[in-house]
C-alpha positions, -999 to 999 in steps of 0.1 A, spaced: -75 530 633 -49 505 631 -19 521 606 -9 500 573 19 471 576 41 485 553 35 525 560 68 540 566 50 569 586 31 565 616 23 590 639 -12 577 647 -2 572 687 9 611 693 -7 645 690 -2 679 686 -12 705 708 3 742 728 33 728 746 34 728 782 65 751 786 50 780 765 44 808 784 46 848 783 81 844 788 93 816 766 64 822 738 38 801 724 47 772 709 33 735 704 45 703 713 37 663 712 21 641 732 10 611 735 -28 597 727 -23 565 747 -2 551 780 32 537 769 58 516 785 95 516 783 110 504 752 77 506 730 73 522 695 63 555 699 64 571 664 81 561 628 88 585 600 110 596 573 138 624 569 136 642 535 175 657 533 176 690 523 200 705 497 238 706 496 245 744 513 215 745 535 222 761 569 206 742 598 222 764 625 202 789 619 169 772 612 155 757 639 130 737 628 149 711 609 169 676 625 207 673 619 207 643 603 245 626 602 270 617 628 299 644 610 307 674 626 307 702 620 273 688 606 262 695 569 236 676 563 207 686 575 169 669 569 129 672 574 113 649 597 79 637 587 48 631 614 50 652 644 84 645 648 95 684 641 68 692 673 92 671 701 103 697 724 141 694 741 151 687 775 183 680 797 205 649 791 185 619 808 156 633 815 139 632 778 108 608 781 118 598 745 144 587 721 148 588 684 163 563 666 181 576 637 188 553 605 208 576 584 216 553 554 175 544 553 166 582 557 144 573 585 136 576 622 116 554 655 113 571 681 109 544 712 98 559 750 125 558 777 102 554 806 67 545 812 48 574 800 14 588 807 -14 598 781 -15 629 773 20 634 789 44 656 766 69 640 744 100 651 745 142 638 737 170 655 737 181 671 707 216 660 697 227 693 685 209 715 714 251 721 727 260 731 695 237 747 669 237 788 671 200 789 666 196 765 697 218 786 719 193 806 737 172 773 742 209 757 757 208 788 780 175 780 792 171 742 791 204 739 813 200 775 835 194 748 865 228 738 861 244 772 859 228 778 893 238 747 909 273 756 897 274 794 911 264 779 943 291 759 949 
């Protein structure tokens, strides 16, 4: 089903289904993926960001996007589609990118590589150093580094 011109959501290309990194250990948890095959630099996904109110506290909630460039960050939004469902991954390894247009409220995500059907979505989240509810996913999305490191 081909989308409408001037949708500003469209999500029509990706699905949502139990994430390939849940496990006993890590818990159950969904991510996205991709109905069809892409290539490098296509459009992946498009949505919008509804902000949420002044004195919301994204570090502990994390199911929300920081959504401006200030730091320490406080504004905080809700990503439309299945956006939210995007799991995390190292620096330059992320099959994904998102695109943010803050000033428009809205998002693209574009893929970074070639990428498979059916292959899991995923970007790096730009707060994943920083946010205190991320910290235990820090711990464990970079725990190969902290061994390379030890080793040295």
């Amino acid at each position: 089903m081909a989308s409408h011109p001037e949708t500003k959501i469209d999500c029509s290309k990706v699905y949502v289904k139990q994430s390939t990194f849940s496990n006993e250990k890590t818990g159950m948890f969904d991510g996205a993926f991709a109905v069809v095959a892409f290539k490098e630099g296509d459009l992946i996904e498009k949505g919008v960001m509804r902000r949420l109110p002044d004195g919301f506290d994204g570090n502990t909630c994390p199911y929300i996007f920081t959504w401006s460039t200030e730091r320490p960050n406080k504004t905080w939004g809700m990503g439309s589609g299945c956006a939210p469902f995007y799991n995390t991954c190292k620096e330059g390894t992320a099959n994904t990118r998102m695109v943010r247009f803050f000033d428009e409220d809205r998002f693209e995500i574009y893929a970074t590589r070639d990428i498979e059907a059916n292959e899991e979505l995923l970007h790096t989240y730009i707060s994943l150093k920083w946010r205190t509810c991320f910290s235990e996913l820090n711990e464990i999305v970079h725990a190969d580094d902290s061994e390379h490191k030890s080793s040295d």
